[in-house]
C-alpha positions, 0 to 999 in steps of 0.5 A: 487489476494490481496498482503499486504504492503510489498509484493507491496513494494516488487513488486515496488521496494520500501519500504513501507512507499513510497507505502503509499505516492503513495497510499496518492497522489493517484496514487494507490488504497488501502483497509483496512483491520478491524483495530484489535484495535477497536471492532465493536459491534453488536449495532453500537457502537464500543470498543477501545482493550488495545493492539494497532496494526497497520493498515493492507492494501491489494492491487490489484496485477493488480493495483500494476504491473500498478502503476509498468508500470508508475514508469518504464515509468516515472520520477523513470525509466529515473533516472534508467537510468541515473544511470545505463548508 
């Protein structure tokens, strides 16, 4: 099952530019989905369309409760405790 940004914010709890900084440091996978902005032609050269977009990612559902797994057990889960108690 393939989630967008959002919805793995959603399941980690945050928003979704910490999702992309978890994706840079390279604690979770993402994929790109075709940039709507440029057009792939079918010589190999591309086109850039006027109307800029942005980029779309997807996620694994397994990789996302995995990456959920190891906040909760890490540093982000002992400060959830620390502030609950």
């Amino acid at each position: 099952m393939n989630l967008t940004l959002q919805q793995a914010a959603d399941v980690l709890g945050k928003t979704p530019d910490e999702v992309l900084f978890i994706v840079q440091d390279k604690r979770l996978k993402a994929q790109t989905l075709r940039d709507t902005e440029i057009q792939y032609n079918d010589d190999g050269t591309i086109q850039f369309l006027d109307e800029p977009s942005e980029p779309e990612w997807q996620f694994k559902f397994d990789d996302v409760i995995e990456v959920k797994k190891e906040l909760e057990e890490g540093l982000d889960g002992q400060l959830l405790e620390i502030l609950n108690d």
